[in-house]
C-alpha positions in Angstrom: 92.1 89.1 107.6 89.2 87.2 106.3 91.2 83.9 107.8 91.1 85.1 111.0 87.3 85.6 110.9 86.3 82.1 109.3 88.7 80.7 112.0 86.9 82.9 114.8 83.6 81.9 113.4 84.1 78.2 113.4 85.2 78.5 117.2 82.4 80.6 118.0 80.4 77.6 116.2 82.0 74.8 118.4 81.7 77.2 121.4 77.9 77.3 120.9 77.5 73.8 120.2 79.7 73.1 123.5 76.8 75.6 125.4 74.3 73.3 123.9 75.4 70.9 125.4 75.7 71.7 128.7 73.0 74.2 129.4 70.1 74.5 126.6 68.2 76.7 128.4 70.7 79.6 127.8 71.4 78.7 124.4 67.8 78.5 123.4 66.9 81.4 124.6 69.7 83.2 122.8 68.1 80.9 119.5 65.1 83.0 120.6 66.9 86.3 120.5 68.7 85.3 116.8 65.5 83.9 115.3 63.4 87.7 116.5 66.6 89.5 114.7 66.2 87.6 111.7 62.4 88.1 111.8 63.3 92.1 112.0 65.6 92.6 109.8 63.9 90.6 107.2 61.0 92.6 107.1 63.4 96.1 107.9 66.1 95.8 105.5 68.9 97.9 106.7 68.3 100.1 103.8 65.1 101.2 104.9 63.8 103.0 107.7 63.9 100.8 111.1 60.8 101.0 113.8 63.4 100.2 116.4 65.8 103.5 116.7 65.9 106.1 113.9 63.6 107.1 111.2 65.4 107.1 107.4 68.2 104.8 106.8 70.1 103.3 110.0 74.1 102.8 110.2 73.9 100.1 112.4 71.3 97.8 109.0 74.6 96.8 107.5 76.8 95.2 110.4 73.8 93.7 111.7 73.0 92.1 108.9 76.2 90.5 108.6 76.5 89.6 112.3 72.9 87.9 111.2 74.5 86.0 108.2 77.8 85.0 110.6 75.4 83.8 113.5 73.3 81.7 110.8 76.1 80.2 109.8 76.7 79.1 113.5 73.8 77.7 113.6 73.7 75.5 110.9 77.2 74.8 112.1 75.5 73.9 115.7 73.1 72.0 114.0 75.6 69.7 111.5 77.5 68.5 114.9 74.3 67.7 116.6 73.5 65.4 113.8 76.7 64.0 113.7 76.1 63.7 117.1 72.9 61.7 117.4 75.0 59.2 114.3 78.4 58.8 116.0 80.0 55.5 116.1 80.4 54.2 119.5 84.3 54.0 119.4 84.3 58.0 119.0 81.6 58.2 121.7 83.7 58.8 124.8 86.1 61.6 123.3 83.2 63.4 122.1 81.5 62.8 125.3 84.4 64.8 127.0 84.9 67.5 124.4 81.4 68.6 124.2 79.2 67.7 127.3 82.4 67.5 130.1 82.1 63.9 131.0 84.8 62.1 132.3 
């Protein structure tokens, strides 16, 4: 089961990188939205009371958490291909052109 995951999380990864690419408005802004979740749950472990919903422990600490650690691991994911990117040689230029920003 875990294979399935690591496979769906790498796809998610490209998927994202894809989005930022094309439109990095939207994808920044959901950078925005991570990066405030991180901030949060740092500071309100899930083991501890949460100022958001629910006094005392929450049920929801623990999946978000991991949902944090899989979307951080997107990122850096993101990240890696935009630096591969920004180093490509120019005879892998045009297929990664088309895979990731659409052009023709």
């Amino acid at each position: 089961m875990a294979v399935i995951w690591i496979f769906l999380t790498v796809a998610f990864g490209l998927l994202f990188y894809g989005l930022r690419c094309r439109c990095q408005l939207v994808y920044g802004m959901f950078e925005l939205v991570v990066a405030l979740a991180v901030i949060v749950v740092t500071f309100y472990p899930h083991a501890q009371a949460s100022p958001l919903l629910v006094e005392g422990p929450s049920w929801w600490g623990g999946p978000l958490s991991h949902i944090i650690g899989v979307t951080a691991g997107i990122y850096v994911m993101v990240r890696g291909l935009d630096n591969i990117d920004k180093g490509l040689p120019p005879k892998w230029r045009g297929k990664w052109d088309r895979i990731f920003f659409g052009s023709p």
